[in-house]
Backbone bond lengths (Angstrom), bond angles and torsions (degrees), N, CA, C in turn:
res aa  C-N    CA-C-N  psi(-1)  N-CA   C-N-CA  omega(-1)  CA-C   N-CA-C  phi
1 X - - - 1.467 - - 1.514 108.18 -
2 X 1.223 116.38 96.14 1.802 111.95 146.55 1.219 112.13 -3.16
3 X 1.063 111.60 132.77 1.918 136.14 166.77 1.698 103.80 -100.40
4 X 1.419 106.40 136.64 1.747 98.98 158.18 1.033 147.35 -36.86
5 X 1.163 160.49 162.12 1.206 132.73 136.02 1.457 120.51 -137.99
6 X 1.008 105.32 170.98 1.996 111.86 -167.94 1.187 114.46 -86.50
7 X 1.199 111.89 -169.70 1.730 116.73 156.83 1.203 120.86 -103.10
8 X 1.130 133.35 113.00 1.806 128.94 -174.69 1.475 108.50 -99.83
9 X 0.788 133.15 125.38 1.462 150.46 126.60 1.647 108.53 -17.31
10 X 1.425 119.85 94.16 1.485 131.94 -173.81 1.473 96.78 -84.34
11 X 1.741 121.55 -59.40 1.305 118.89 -152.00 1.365 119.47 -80.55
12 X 1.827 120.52 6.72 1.209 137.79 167.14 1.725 105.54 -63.09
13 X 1.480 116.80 -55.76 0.852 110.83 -177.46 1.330 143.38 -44.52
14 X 1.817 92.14 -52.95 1.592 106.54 -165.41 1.260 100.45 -69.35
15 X 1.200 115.08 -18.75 1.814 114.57 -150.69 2.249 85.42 -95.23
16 X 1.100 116.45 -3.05 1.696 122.42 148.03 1.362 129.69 -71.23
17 X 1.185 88.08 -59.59 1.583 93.66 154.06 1.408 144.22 -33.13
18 X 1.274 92.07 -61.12 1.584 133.67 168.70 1.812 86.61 -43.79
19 X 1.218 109.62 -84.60 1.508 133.10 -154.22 1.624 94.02 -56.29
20 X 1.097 120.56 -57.43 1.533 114.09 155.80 0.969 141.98 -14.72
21 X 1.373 116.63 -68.93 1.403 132.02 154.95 1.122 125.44 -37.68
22 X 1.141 126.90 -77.69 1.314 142.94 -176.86 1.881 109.93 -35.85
23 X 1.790 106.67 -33.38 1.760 113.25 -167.25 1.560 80.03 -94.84
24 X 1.061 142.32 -28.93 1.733 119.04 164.29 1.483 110.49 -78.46
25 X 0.792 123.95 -28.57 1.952 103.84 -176.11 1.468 93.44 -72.42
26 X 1.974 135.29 -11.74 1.352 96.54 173.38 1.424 109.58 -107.31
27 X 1.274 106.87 0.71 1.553 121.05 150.33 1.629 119.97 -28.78
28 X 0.950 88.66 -66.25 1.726 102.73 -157.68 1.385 107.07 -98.24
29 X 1.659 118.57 6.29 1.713 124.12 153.92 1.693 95.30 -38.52
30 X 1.157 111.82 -66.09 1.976 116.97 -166.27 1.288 112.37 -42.03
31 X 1.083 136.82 111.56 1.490 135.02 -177.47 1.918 111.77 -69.38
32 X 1.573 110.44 117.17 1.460 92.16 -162.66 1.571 91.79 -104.02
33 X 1.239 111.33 174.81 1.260 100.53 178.81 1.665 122.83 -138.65
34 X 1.601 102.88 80.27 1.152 128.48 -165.57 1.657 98.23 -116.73
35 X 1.316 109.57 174.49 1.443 129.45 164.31 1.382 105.09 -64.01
36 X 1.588 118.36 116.68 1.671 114.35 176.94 1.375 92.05 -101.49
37 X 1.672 102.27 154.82 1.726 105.15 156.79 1.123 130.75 -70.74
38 X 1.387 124.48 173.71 1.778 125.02 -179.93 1.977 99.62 -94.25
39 X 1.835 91.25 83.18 1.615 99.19 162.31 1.428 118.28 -76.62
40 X 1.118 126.49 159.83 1.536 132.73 151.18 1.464 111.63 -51.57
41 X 1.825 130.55 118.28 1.249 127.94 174.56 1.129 123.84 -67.54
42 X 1.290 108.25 117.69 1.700 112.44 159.75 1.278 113.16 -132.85
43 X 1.386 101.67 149.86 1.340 131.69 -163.68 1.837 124.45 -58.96
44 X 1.505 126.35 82.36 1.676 112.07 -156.19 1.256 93.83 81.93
45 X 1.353 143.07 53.45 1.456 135.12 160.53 1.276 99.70 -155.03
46 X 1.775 118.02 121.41 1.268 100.08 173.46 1.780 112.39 -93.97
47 X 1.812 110.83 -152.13 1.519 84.82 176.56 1.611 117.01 -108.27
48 X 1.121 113.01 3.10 1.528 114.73 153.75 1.582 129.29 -36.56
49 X 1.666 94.51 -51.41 1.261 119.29 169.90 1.712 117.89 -80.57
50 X 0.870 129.41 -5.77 0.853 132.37 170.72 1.965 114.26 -88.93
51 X 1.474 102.58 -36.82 1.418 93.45 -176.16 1.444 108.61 -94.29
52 X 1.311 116.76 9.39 1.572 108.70 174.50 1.342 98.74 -117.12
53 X 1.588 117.80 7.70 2.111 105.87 161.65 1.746 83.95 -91.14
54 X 1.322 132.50 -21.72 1.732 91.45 -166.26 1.538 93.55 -96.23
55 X 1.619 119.52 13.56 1.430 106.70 175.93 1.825 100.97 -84.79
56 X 1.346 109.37 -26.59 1.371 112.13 -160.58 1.803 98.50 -77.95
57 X 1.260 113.72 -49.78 1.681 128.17 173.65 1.505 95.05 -41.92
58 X 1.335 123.86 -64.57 1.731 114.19 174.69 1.396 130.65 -54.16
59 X 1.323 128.06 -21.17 1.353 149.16 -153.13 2.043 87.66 -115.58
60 X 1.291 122.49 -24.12 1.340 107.83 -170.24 1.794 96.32 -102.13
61 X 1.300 105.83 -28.81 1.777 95.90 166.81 1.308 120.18 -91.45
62 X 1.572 120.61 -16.20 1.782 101.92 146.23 1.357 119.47 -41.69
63 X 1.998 125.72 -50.19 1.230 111.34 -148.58 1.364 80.94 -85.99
64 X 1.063 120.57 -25.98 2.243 104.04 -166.39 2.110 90.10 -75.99
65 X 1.114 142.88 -24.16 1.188 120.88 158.46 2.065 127.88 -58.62
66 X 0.846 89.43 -51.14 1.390 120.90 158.45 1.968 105.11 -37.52
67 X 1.346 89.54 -95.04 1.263 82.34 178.37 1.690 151.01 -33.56
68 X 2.038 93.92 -44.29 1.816 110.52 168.43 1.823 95.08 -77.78
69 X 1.477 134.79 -19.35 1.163 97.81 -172.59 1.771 120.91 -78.29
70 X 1.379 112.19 163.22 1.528 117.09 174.83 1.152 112.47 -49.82
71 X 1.815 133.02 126.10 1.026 95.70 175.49 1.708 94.04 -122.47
72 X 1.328 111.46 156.92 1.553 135.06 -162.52 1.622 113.53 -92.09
73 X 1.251 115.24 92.53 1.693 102.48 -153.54 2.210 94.05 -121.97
74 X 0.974 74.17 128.97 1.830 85.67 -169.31 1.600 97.75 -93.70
75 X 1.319 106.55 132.21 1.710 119.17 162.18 1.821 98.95 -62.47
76 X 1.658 95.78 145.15 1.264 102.71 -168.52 1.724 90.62 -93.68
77 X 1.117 114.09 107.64 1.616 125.31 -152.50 1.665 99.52 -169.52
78 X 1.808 111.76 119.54 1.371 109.57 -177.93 1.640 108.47 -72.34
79 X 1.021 106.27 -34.84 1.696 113.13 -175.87 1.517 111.44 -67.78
80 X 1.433 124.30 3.55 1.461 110.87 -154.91 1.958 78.52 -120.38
81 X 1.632 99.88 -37.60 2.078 116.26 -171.67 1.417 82.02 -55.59
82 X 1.957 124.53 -53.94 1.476 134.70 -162.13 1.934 116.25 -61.90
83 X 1.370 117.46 -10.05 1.212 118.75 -157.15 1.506 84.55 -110.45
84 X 1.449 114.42 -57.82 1.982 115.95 -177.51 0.972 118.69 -56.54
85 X 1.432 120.63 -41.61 1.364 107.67 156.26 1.698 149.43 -95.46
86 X 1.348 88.23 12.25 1.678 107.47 147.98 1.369 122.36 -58.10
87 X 1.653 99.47 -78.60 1.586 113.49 143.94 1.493 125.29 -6.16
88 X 0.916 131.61 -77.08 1.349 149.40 167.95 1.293 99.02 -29.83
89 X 1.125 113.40 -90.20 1.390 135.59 -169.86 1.642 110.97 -48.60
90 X 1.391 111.24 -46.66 1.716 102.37 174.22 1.425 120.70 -73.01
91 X 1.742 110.93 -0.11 1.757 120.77 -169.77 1.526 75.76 -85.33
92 X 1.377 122.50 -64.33 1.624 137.54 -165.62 1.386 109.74 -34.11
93 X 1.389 110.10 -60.14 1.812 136.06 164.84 1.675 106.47 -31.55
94 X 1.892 100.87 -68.63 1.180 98.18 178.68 1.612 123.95 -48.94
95 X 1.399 118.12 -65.14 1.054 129.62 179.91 1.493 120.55 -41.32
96 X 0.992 105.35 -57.19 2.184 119.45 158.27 1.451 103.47 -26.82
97 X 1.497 126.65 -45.63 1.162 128.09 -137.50 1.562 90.95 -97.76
98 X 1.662 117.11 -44.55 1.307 133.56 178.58 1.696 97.66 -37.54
99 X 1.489 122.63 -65.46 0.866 136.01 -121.06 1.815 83.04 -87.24
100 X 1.203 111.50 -59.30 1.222 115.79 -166.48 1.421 112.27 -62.36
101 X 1.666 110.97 -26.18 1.614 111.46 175.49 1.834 110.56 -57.11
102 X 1.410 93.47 -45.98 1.524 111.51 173.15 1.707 124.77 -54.97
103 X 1.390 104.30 -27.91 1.484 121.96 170.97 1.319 108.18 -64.09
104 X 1.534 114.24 -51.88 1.668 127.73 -155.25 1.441 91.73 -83.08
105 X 1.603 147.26 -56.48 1.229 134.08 168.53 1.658 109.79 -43.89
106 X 1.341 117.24 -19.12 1.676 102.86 -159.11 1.472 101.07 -95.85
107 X 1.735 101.40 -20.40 1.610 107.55 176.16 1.919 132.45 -72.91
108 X 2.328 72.07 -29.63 1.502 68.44 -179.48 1.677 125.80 -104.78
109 X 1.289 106.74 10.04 1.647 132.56 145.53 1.595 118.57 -48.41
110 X 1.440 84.08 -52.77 1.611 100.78 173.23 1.837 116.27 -63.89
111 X 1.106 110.14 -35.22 1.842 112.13 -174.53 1.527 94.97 -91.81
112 X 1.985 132.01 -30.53 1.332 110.54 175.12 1.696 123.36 -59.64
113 X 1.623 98.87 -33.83 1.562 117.81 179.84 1.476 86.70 -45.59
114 X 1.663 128.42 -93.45 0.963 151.26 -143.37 1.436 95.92 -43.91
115 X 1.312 115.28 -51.35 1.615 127.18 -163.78 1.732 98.95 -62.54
116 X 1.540 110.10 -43.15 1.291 112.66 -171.07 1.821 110.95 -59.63
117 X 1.730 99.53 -46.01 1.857 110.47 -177.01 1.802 85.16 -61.28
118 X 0.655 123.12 -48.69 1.626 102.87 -142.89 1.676 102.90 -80.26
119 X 1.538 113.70 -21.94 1.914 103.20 155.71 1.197 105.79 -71.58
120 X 1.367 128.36 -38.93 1.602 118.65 -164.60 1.612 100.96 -60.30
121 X 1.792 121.54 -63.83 1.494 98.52 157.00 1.387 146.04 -41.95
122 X 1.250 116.87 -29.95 1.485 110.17 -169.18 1.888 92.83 -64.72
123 X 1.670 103.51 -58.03 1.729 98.72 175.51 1.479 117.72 -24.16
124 X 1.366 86.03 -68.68 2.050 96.13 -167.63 1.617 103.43 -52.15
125 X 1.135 108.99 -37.93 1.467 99.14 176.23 1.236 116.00 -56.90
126 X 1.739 111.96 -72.35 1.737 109.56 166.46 1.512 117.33 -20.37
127 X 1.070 123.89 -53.40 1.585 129.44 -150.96 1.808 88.29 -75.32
128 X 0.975 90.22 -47.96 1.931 90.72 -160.68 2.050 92.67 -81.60
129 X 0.759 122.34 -11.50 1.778 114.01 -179.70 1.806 88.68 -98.73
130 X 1.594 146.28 -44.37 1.034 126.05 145.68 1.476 135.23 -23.38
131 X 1.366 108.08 -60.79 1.498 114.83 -179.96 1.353 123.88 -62.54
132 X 1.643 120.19 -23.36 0.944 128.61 171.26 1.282 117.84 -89.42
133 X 1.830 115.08 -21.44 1.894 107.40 169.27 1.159 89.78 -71.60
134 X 1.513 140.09 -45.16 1.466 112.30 -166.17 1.551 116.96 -63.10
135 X 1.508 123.51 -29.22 1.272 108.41 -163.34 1.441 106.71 -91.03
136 X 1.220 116.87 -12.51 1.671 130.23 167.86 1.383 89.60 -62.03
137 X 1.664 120.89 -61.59 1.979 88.39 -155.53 1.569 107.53 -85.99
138 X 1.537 116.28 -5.72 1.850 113.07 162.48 1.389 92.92 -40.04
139 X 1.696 114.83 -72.16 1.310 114.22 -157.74 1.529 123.03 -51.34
140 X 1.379 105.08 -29.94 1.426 115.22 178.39 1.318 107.14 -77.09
141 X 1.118 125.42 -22.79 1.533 112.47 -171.96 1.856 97.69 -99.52
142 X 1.434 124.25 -16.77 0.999 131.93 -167.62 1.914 90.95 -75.21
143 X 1.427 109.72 -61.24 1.299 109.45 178.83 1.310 116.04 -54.07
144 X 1.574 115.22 -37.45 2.030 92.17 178.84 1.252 117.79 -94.05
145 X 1.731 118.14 15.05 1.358 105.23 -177.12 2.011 87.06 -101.03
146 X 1.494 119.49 -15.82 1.489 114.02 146.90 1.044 135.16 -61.25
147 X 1.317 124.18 -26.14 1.191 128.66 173.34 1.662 124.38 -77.90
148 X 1.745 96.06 -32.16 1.430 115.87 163.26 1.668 130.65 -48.14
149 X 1.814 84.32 -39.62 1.758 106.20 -159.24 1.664 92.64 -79.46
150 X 1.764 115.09 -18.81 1.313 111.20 -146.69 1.996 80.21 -97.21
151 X 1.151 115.65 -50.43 1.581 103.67 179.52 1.784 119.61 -67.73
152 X 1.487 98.91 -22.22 1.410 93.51 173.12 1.451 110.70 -71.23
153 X 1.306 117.66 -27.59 1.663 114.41 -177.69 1.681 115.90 -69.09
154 X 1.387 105.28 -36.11 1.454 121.70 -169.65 1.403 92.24 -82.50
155 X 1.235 132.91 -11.49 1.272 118.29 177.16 1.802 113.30 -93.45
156 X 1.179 93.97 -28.09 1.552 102.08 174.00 1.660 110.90 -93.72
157 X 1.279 144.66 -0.65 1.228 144.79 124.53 1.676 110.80 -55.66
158 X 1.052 131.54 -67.40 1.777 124.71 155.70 1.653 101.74 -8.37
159 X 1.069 133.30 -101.84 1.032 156.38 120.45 1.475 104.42 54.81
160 X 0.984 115.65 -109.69 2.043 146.86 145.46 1.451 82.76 -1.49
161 X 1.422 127.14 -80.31 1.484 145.20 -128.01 2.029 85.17 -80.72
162 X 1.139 102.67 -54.46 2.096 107.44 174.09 1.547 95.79 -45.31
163 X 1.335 108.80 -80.16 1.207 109.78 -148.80 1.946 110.70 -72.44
164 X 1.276 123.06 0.24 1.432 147.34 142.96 1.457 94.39 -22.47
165 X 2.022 90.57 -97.28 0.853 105.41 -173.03 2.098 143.00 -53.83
166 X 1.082 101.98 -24.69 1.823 149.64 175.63 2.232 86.72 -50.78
167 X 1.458 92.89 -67.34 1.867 109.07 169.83 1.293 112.27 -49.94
168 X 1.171 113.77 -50.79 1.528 108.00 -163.10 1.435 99.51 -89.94
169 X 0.763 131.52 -60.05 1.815 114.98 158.88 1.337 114.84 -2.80
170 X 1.145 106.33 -72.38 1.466 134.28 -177.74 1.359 108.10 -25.93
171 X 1.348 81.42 -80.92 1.399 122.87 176.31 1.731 118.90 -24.31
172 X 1.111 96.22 -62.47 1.244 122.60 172.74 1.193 107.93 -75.27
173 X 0.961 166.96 50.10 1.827 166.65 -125.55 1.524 102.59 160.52
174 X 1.474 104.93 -56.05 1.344 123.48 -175.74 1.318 114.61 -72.98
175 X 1.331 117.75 -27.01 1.459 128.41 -166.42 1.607 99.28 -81.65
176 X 1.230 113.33 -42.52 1.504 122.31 -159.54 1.465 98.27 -105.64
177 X 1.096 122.61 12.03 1.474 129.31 158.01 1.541 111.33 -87.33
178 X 1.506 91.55 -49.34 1.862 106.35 -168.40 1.862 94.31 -66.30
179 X 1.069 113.95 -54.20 1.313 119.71 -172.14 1.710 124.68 -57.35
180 X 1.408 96.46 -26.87 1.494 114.15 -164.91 1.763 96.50 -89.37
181 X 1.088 108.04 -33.69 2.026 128.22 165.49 0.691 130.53 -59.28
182 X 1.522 118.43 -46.86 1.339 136.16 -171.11 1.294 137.79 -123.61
183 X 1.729 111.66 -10.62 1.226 137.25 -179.58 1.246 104.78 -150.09
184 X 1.855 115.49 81.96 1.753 133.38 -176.86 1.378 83.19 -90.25
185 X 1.313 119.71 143.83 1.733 131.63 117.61 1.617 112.82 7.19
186 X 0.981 145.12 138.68 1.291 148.20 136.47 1.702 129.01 -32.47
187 X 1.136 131.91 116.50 1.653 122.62 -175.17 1.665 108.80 -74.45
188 X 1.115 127.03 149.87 1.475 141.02 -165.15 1.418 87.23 -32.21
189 X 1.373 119.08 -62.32 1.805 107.77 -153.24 1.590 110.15 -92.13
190 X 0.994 144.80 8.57 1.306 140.58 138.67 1.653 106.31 -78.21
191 X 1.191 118.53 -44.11 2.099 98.67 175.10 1.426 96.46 -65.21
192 X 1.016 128.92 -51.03 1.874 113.40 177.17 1.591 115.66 -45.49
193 X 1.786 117.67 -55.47 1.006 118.76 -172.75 2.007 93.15 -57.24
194 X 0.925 134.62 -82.19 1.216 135.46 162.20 1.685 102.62 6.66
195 X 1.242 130.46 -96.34 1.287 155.61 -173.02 1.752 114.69 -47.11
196 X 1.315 110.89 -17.81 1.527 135.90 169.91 1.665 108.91 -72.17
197 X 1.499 108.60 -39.71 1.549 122.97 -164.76 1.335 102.23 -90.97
198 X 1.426 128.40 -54.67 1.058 145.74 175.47 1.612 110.91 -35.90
199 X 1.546 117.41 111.20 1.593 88.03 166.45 1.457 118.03 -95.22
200 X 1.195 95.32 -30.67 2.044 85.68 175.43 1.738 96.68 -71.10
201 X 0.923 166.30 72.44 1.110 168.96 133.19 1.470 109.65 -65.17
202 X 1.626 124.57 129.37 1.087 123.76 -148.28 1.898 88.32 -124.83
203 X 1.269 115.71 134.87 1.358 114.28 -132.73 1.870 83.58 -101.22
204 X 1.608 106.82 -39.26 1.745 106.21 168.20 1.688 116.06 -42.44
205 X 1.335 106.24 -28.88 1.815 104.04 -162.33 1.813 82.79 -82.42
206 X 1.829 98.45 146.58 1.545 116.14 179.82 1.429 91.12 -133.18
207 X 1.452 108.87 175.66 1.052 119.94 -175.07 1.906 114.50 -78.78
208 X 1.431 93.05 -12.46 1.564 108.77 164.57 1.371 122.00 -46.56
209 X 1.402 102.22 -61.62 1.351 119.07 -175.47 1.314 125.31 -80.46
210 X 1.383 112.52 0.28 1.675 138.97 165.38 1.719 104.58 -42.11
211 X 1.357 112.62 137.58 1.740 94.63 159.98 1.345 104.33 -120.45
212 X 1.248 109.09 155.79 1.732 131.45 -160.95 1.543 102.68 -82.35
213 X 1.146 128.89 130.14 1.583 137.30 -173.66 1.367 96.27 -64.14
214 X 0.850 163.50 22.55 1.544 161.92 81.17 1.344 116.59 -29.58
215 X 1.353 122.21 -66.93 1.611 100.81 170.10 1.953 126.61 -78.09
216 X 1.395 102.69 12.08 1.567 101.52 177.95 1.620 91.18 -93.25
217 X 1.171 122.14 -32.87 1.571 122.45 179.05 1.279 113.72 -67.15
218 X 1.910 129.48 -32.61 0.896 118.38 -178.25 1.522 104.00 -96.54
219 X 0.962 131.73 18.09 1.746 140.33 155.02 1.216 113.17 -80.42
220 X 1.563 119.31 -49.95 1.153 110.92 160.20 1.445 135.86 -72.55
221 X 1.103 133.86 23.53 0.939 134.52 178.70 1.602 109.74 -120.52
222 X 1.181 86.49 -47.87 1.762 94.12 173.53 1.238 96.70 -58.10
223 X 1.428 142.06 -50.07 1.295 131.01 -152.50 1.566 112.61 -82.08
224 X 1.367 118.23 -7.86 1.337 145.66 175.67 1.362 111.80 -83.80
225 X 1.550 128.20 -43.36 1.261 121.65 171.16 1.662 108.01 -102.28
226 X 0.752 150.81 -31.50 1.536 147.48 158.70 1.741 114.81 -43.25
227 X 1.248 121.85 -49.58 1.635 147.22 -163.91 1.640 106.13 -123.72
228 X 1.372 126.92 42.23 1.259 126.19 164.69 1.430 107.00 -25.51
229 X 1.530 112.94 -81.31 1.265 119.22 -162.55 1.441 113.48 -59.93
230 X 1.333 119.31 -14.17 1.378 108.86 -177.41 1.854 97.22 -154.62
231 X 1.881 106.32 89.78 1.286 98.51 -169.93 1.681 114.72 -98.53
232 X 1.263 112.65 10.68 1.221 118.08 177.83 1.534 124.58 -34.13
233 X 1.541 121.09 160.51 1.291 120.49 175.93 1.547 93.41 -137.55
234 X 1.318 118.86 152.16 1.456 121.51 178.60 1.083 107.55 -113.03
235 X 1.660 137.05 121.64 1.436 133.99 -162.72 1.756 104.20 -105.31
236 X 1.156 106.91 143.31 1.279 115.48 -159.94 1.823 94.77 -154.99
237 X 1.411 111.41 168.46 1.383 105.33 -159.65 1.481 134.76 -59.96
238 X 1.626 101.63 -12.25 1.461 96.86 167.67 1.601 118.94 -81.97
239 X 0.960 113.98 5.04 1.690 102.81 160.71 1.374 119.09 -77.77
240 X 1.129 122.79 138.08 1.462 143.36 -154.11 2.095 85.81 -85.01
241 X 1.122 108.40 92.67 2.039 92.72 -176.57 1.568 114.17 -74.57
242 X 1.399 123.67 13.24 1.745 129.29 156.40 1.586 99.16 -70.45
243 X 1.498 100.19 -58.70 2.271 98.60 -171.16 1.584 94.97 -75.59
244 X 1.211 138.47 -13.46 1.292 130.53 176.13 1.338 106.73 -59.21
245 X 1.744 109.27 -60.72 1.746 113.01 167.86 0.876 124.20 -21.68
246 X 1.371 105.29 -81.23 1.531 147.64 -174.69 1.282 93.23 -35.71
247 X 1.314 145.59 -65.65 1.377 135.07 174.71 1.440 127.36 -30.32
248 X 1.597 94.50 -69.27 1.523 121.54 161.93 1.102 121.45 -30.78
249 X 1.283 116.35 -57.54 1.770 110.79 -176.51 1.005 126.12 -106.42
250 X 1.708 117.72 9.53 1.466 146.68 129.89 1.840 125.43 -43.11
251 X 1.323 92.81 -29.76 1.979 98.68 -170.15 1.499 103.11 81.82
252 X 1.028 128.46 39.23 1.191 114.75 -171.53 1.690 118.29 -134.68
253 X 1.246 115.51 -0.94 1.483 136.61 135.84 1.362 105.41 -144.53
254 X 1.250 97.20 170.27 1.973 128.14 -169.28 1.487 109.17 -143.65
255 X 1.392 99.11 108.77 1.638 124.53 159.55 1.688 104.05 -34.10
256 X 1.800 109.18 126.15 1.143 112.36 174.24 1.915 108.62 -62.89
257 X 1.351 112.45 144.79 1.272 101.72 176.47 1.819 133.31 -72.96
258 X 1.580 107.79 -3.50 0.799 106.70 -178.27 1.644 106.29 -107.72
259 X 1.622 113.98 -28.36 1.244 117.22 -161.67 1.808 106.75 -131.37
260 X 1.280 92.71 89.49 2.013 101.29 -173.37 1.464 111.05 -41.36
261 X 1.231 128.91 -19.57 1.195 143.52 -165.37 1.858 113.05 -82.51
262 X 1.568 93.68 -28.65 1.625 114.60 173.39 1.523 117.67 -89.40
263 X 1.146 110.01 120.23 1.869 101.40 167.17 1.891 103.46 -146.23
264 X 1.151 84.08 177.42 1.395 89.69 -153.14 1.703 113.47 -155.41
265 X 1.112 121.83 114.01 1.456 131.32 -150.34 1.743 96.77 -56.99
266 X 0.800 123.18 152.38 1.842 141.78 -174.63 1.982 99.81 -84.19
267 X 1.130 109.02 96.51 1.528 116.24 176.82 1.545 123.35 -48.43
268 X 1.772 119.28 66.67 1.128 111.38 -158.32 1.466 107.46 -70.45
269 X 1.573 112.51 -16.55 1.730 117.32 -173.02 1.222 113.10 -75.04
270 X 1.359 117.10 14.31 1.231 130.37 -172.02 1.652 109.83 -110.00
């Protein structure tokens, strides 16, 4: 709100000024003898006088500003003080109102942003808590179709390991059939005729004490898986020395190399 203002009397002043001046320029005739400042030289001017003409040059274009401006002069009237600053106050009102309208758009820009991040998270969340049930139940299904592969295998080693054994049964049935058929013991008078030729022939050994090429095979075998490292058998007079051959020139044991007396079945499981 504009303030009143009066009428001033300008040409009182300068003409002080004026009068001013004039009682320092005979002032400062006296030569004093202090530290002077670095004034601009002029000629019959000292610098006293010098800084109160550029005070007066400033002081004369205040009043010539002064003077061309408008000046705003209020009737001394309560109703007129009562209307400007109504005025005032409802521009103030308005402007308040600007500002805060401008607030409430800026706030609620501000809560769509917010509104907008907080679906864009909830998505990203979904997407990424999806991606991870799926790769959780890959893994889960990855582990029981391992776990599957691991009992289906052990079940088919089961399996293998039956029907292994199921063979060797067999196996063995057949062997001691073929053997028991086809490879008897000797009758009293062929182990004599035998034992007649023989000179180291040891006259205690009978055909009793003979073992059957079925059980010299299952000696060797046992003695092959029991005694890996050392599967030897030591032959001594109850081996029948026809199935002793018969092995021999079969491939089907091998004379130790140091001790002829040792042989030892040929590791075909090997």
């Amino acid at each position: 709100m504009s303030s009143p203002i009066k009428n001033v009397t300008l040409h009182n002043t300068e003409g002080d000024f004026v009068e001013s001046l004039n009682r320092l320029q005979k002032v400062d005739t006296v030569p004093i003898l202090t530290e002077t400042l670095a004034f601009p030289e002029k000629t019959g001017v000292t610098p006293s006088c010098v800084l109160l003409a550029e005070k007066v040059e400033h002081t004369k274009a205040e009043i010539h500003i002064v003077q061309n401006s408008p000046l705003s002069i209020l009737p001394d009237s309560k109703e007129v003080h009562y209307g400007v600053v109504k005025e005032e106050l409802e521009k103030s009102l308005s402007e308040l109102n600007d500002t805060l309208t401008f607030i409430n758009a800026e706030a609620r820009e501000l809560e769509k942003e917010i509104h907008e991040e907080e679906s864009w998270n909830d998505q990203i969340s979904d997407v990424v808590l999806d991606s991870l049930s799926k790769r959780l139940n890959e893994q889960n299904f990855e582990t029981n179709d391992a776990e599957g592969a691991k009992e289906k295998l052990k079940s088919e080693i089961a399996d293998k390991i039956t029907k292994a054994n199921m063979y060797f049964k067999q196996l063995l049935k057949d062997s001691s059939q073929f053997c028991g058929k086809y490879f008897k013991l000797p009758s009293e008078e062929e182990f004599n005729d035998v034992q007649k030729k023989l000179r180291s022939a040891d006259k205690t050994v009978t055909v009793r004490n003979m073992l059957s090429l079925k059980d010299i095979i299952s000696e060797l075998m046992n003695k092959c898986f029991d005694e890996p490292n050392h599967p030897y058998i030591v032959l001594d007079k109850r081996y029948w020395p026809p199935y002793v051959e018969l092995l021999l020139r079969c491939q089907i044991v091998v004379r130790h190399t140091d001790d002829p007396r040792r042989v030892k079945l040929i590791p075909f499981h090997l």
